[in-house]
N, C-alpha and C positions, 0 to 999 in steps of 0.2 A: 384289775385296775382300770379304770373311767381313763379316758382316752384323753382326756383335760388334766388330769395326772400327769402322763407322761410329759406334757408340753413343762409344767413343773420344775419335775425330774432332770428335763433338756436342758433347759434355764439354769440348771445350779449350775452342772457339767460344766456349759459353756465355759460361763463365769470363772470357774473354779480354772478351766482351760486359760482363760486370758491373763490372770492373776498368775500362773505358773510360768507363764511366758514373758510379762509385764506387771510387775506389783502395782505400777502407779497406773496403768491400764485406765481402768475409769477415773482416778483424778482429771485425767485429761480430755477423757469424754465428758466428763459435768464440768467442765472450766468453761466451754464454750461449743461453739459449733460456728463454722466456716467454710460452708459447704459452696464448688465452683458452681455444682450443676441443681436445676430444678429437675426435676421428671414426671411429666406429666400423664401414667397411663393406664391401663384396666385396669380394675380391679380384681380380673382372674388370678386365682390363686396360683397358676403356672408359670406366673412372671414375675419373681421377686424383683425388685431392682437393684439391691445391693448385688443379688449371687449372679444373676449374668453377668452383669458388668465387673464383678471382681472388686468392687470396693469394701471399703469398710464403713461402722456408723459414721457419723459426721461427715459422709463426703459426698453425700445427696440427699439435700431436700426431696421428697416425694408426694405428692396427689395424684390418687388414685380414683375412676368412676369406672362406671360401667360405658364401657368402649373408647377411654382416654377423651373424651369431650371438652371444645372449649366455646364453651356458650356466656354468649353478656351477660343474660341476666343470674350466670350460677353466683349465687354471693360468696357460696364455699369455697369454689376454683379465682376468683377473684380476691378473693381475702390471703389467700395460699398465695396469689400470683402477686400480691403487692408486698406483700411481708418480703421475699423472696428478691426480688427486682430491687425494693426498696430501703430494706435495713440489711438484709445478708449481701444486698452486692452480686447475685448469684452472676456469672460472665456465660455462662449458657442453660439453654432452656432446652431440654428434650418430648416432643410428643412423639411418644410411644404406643404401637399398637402391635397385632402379633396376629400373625395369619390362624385362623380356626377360632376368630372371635365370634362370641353366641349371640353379641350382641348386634355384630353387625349382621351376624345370620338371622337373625331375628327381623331385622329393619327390611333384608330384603324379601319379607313373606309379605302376608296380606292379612293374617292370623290377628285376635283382637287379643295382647296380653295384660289385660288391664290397664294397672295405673302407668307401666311401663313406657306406654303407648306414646306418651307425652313426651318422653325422654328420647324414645326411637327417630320420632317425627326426624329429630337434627342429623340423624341419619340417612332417612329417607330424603331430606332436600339434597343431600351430597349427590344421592342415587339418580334425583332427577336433574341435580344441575350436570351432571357427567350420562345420562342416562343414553346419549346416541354412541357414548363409546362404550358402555355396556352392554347393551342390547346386541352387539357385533362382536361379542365375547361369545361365540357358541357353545363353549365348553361351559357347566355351571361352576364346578371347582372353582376355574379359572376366573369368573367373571366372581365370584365370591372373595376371591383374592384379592383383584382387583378394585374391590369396593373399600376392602380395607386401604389399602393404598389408599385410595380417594380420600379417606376418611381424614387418615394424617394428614396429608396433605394441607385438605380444607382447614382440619384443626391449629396446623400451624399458621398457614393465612390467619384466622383469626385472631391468634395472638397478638400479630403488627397490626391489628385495627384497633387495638384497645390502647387508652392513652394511657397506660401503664407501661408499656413498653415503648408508645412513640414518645414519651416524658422521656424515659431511661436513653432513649439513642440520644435525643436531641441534649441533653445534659450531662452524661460520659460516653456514649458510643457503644455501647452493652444492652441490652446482652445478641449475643448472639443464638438466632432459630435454629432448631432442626428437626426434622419428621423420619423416628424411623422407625422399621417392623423387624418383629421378631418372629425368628421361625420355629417354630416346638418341635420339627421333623430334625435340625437340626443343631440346634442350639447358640446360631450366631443371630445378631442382628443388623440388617440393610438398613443403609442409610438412601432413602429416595426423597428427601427433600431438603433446604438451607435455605435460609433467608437469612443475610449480613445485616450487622446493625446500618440503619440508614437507608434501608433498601424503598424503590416507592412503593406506596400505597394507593390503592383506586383512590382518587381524590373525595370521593362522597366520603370516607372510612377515616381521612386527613383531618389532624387538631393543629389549631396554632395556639403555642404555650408562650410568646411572647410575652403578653400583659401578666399571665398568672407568673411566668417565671421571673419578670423583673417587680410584681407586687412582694415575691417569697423574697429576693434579696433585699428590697425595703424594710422591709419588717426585719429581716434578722440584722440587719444595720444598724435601727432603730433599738434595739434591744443590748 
């Protein structure tokens, strides 16, 4: 049997599992979805997010790249982040990374991997915007490790720069950041970074939503 078979085969099971436990089971998964949390992280195959974290479908939104990245110009990770923020409500946002990522191992070579290269770069700035506490990381392991951290970290910063999330504080107080890594040695996941709704931002990164926000309630007034 072809190995895309079996995934099939899985799929009926499952199903057939959920229906035996709950008839109405997917009624209620196709009614809707009202998921609290977004998750933002690799795309390695080792890190599902429903199965670590023990949920079921509907109860995280997911966007997944190669090394959980949150870059302006992604329109994918933006389009994902405004749906999210903006029609689900989501009340927390997770970036998620996971020690023994290739990606980030990759960012800290010098090796030329093509087109990927482009994508790493966002890595590589973390590496040199942190690079004097890396460099005094004498273990490599350790300083690899370490990169990941940085990684969320930065990633999460990025999130409260973007006026998708500073709209959302400023207009209900949500969502709430957090940056955390998962360990494949062990199978929990650290929580090394939070950022509360309303927290500051570098002022250069700061939007003022006055005028657009009292133009949006003119308009729905008027209507």
């Amino acid at each position: 049997m072809q190995s895309y078979k079996r995934l099939l085969l899985a799929n009926k099971a499952w199903a057939a599992e959920k229906l035996m436990l709950d008839e109405s089971y997917f009624d209620a998964l196709a009614a809707d979805q009202k998921p609290e949390f977004l998750w933002i992280g690799c795309a390695d195959s080792r890190v599902p997010a429903n199965e670590v974290t023990g949920t079921a479908p509907g109860e995280i939104f997911v966007h997944r790249n190669v090394a959980n990245l949150v870059i302006h110009t992604d329109i994918n990770m933006l389009s994902v982040l405004q749906y999210a923020v903006e029609v689900l409500e989501v009340k927390h946002i997770l970036v998620v990374g996971h020690y023994g990522c290739g990606g980030v191992k990759a960012a800290m070579t010098n090796k030329d991997f093509g087109l990927i290269n482009k994508w790493l770069r966002n890595i590589k700035d973390v590496y040199s915007k942190h690079e004097d506490e890396l460099i005094s990381v004498s273990d490599d392991h350790e300083r690899f490790d370490r990169l990941v951290e940085l990684n969320v970290i930065e990633q999460t910063k990025n999130l409260a720069k973007t006026t998708i999330i500073q709209k959302a504080w400023k207009k209900r107080n949500y969502p709430h950041l957090h940056g955390w890594v998962f360990d494949l040695h062990t199978g929990l996941i650290n929580s090394i970074s939070e950022i509360p709704p309303g927290s500051p931002v570098e002022s250069i990164y700061r939007y003022d939503f006055e005028d657009s926000l009292q133009k949006q309630e003119e308009d729905l007034s008027q209507n």
